[in-house]
Structures are given as structure tokens and as C-alpha cells.
N, C-alpha and C positions, 0 to 999 in steps of 0.2 A: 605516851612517851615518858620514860623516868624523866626527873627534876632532874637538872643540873645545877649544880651549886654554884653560888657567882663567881666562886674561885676560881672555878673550871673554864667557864665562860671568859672569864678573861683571861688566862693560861692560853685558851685557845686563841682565842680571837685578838691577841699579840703576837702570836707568830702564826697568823694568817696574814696581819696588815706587812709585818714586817716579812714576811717571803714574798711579798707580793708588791714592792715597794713602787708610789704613782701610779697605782692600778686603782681602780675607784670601784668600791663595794656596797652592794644598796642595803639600807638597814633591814629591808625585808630579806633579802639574802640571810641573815646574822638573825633574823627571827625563825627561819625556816629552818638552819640550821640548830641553834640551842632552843626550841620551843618556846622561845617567850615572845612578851609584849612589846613594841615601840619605843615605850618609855620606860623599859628596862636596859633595853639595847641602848638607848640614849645615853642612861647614868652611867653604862659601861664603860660607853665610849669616853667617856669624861672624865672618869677615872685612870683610863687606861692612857689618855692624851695629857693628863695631870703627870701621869708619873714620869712619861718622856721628855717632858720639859724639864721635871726638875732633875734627870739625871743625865738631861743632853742627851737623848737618844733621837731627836730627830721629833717633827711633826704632825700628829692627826690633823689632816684639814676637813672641815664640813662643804661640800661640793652642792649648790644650792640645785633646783631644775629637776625636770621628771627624770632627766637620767641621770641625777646626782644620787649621793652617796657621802662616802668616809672615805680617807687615801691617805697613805704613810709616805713621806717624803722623807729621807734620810738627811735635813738639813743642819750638818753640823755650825755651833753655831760660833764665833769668833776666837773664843778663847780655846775651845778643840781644834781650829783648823791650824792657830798658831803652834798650840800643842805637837801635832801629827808634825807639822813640815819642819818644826825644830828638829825631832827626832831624827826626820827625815834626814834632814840637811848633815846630822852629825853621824851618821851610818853611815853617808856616801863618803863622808870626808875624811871616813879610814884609810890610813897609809894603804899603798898598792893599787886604789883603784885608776890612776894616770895610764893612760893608753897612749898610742903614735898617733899623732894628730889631732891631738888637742880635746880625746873625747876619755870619757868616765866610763867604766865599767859599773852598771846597773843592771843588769840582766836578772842577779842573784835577788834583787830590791822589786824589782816589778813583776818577777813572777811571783813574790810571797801574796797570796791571797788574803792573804790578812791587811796588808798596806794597800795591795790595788783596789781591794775595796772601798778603805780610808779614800785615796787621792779619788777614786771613782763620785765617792761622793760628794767629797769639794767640789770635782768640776761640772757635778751633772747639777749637782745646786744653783750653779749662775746661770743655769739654762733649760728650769723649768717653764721660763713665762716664754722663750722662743717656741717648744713644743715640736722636737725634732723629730720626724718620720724614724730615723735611722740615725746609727753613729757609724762614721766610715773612719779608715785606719787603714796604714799601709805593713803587707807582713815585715816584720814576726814580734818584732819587740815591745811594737806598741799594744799587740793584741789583747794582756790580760789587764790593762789598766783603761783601753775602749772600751773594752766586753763590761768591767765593771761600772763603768759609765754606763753604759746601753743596756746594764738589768736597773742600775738606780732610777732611769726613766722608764723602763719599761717599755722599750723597743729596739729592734735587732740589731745584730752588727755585721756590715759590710766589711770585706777585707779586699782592700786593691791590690796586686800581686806585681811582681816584677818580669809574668809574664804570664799568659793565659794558661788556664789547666783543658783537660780536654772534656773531666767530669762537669765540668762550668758552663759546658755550650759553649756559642758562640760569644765572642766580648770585644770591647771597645778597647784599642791600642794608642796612648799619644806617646809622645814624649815629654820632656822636661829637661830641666836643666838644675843639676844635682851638684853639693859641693859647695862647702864653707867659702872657699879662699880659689882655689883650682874648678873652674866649671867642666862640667863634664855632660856630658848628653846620656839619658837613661828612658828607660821604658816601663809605663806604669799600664796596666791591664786589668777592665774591671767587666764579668759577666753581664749581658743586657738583658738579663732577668733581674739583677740585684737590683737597678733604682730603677723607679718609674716619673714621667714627666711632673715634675709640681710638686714632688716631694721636698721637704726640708730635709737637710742635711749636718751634722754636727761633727766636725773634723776633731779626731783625737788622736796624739800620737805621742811617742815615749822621748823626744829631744828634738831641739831645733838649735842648727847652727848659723846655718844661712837664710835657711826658711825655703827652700828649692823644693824638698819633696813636699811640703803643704802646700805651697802654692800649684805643684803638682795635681792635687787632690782638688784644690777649688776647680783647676781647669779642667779636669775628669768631668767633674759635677756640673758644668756650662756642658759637654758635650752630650749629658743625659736630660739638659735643660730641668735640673735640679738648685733650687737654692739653698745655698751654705749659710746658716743662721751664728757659726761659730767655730772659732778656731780655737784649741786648747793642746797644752804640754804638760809633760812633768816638766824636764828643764830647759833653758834656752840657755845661749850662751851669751857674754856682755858681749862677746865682739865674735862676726863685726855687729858694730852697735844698728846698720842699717841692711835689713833682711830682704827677701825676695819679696816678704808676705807681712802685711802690716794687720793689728789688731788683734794678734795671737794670745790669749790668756795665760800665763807661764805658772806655775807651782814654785818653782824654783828656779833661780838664778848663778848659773854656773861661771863668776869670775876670772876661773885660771887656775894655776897648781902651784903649790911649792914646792920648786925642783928639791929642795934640801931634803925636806922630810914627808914629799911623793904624794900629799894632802891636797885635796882638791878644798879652793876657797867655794862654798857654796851658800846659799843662805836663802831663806824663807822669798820670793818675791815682793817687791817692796808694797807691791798693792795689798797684802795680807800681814804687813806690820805696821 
């Protein structure tokens, strides 16, 4: 086998760890493929975990055990998360995003792959030590900022629908009670192939007003006898101050509007300043 040069080596094996983010890789794998030694692959990794640190790119961890390994977590670390949700906060809070009823237009903000990424990796960060089977989401809005959640850990995404599809099979039907201020009765629908009994679950979704449709989503997960290790948003709203669903992790904290100049008041969540 030709040499490969440690430049190469590490070129590679940074964007192996990094596409492959909490996926855990055995040093013998990383020998088989560049033809080297142990404690080659060791210095690499060392190098390669040095430079992430010092330019904030997230973590190599040593995963000790016959099936351990190396695994890149994308843990941004305090001063980037402040960083991103600043940004965040002053994107959403351009004139015209005020909608009827008290909600933001973000559509245009969660589908950019480049940000769902970001918030993907803030929230899948607080919930590596749960170790969720799955991330569930209800369609559509929440879908590319759970999907980015559920590749940060490196496990799939469930989508609960507003009503069964027919390519789905058969599915589980409840109801809920939907609606900031006005309750409403709705129907959530999730295939019973998507979760099996004993799995962990990690709920994510694009807004919370009332908290109806997440609370939704836990009592889904009680009907597949699944437990729910966590609740996560982009934004919640301050009011009302008391939800359907308690212990909801927020990104962001959506205040209100001012009618004058159509400015949504938003701001970082107080736990991340």
C-alpha cells in the first residue's frame, strides 16, 4: 500500500469524524484504512482533537471498552451558542415577521441549513448523556431543525402527522388539545412501525405557545410505551407564562411585537445568558 502522508490522514479522518457526528470509530478501523500503526492513529487523533478545541469546532471524545473508539460531538461551546442565538434573535426580529395571532414567521430561518444545523447542535448537545433512540417532531415546520438534531446524535427522525398516510401502514390516532389561548381538539397520527416499546424519545419542535402540540407528542409516546428523555424548541412564547407541558428546553424567548415598527421583541433564552 503507498504511504500516506499525515496530512492526508488527517484531511481524511476530519471529515470522516465530522460526517459522522456521535458515531463511535475503532482506532483499528482508522488503521485499516490509512495503513498505519496504533500509535500513529493515536498522535492523529490528538492533533486532530487539539485543533477543534481551539477553534470551537466541537469535541473528539476517547470512548474507553472493547467497543470503544473516537466520536466527534458537535458541542458548541458557551460563547458560540451565545454568538448563533444573538444572530438568531436579530434576524427574526426584522420588521414584517408579525403574523395574526400572536405568531413569527420563521419558516424562511429553519429551513436555512446552515442555522438548523447551528440550533440542531445546541440542542442535541444537552442531550447526549440521555442517549435517545429517536427524535420525534410533528410535521412540517419543525422538521429540518429535528432532522438536524437526530444527525447530531446520530439517530433517526420520527415525524407524527396530522393524520395517517396510507404508505405508513397502519398508525396510532389520539387526540389533543391544540391552541395558545382558544383550545381546540386536533389529531396527531404516528405509524406503529416508527417507535418500538422501551425506546427513548427526544421531542423537538419549531415553537411553543401553549405547549398543546408537545404535550401531544409525550402522550403519543405513553401510547407506544416509549419514554420521552426531553423536550426541546426553537422559541416559546412568555405568555401564557403557564404551558400544557412543563420542562421544555427553549432556544429562544419570543416576548411580543411592537405594533409601531412590526419588530418582534425576541431574545437569546435566559438559560444561555
Amino acid at each position: 500500500m503507498e504511504k500516506i502522508k499525515r496530512s492526508e490522514r488527517l484531511g481524511a479522518m476530519t471529515r470522516i469524524l465530522m460526517d459522522t457526528p456521535n458515531r463511535i470509530h475503532t482506532l483499528g478501523e482508522f488503521c485499516e484504512l490509512f495503513g498505519a500503526a496504533k500509535s500513529t492513529i493515536s498522535e492523529d487523533i490528538d492533533l486532530v482533537s487539539s485543533s477543534f478545541s481551539r477553534f470551537d469546532l466541537g469535541r473528539i471524545e476517547t470512548v474507553a471498552g472493547a467497543a470503544g473508539g473516537v466520536r466527534y460531538r458537535a458541542i458548541p461551546s458557551p460563547a458560540k451558542i451565545r454568538r448563533v442565538l444573538n444572530d438568531l434573535s436579530e434576524k427574526l426580529a426584522e420588521p414584517g415577521r408579525m403574523l395574526p395571532g400572536g405568531f413569527l414567521y420563521t419558516s424562511d430561518v429553519s429551513a436555512d441549513s446552515g442555522i438548523a444545523q447551528a440550533m440542531g447542535e445546541i440542542l442535541a448537545a444537552q442531550y447526549y448523556d440521555r442517549q435517545p433512540h429517536f427524535v420525534l417532531t410533528m410535521e412540517t415546520k419543525g422538521i429540518p431543525i429535528a432532522l438536524m438534531t437526530a444527525r447530531m446524535l446520530d439517530v433517526p427522525l420520527v415525524i407524527a402527522r396530522r393524520d395517517s398516510r396510507a404508505y405508513e401502514g397502519s398508525a396510532v390516532k389520539i387526540n389533543y388539545i391544540a391552541g395558545g389561548g382558544n383550545d381546540r381538539i386536533e389529531t396527531m397520527a404516528l405509524a406503529r412501525r416508527a417507535v418500538s416499546p422501551g425506546q427513548r424519545a427526544l421531542i423537538i419542535d419549531d415553537f411553543m405557545k401553549g405547549g398543546g402540540t408537545l404535550q401531544g407528542m409525550v402522550d403519543m409516546m405513553k401510547e407506544f410505551l416509549a419514554e420521552v428523555v426531553g423536550v426541546g424548541v426553537m422559541i416559546s412564547t412568555a405568555e401564557p407564562a403557564v404551558k400544557r407541558i412543563e420542562g421544555v428546553k427553549s432556544l429562544l424567548t419570543l416576548e411580543g411585537f411592537d405594533k409601531k415598527t412590526g419588530r418582534a421583541i425576541i431574545h437569546p433564552d435566559k438559560s444561555y445568558l
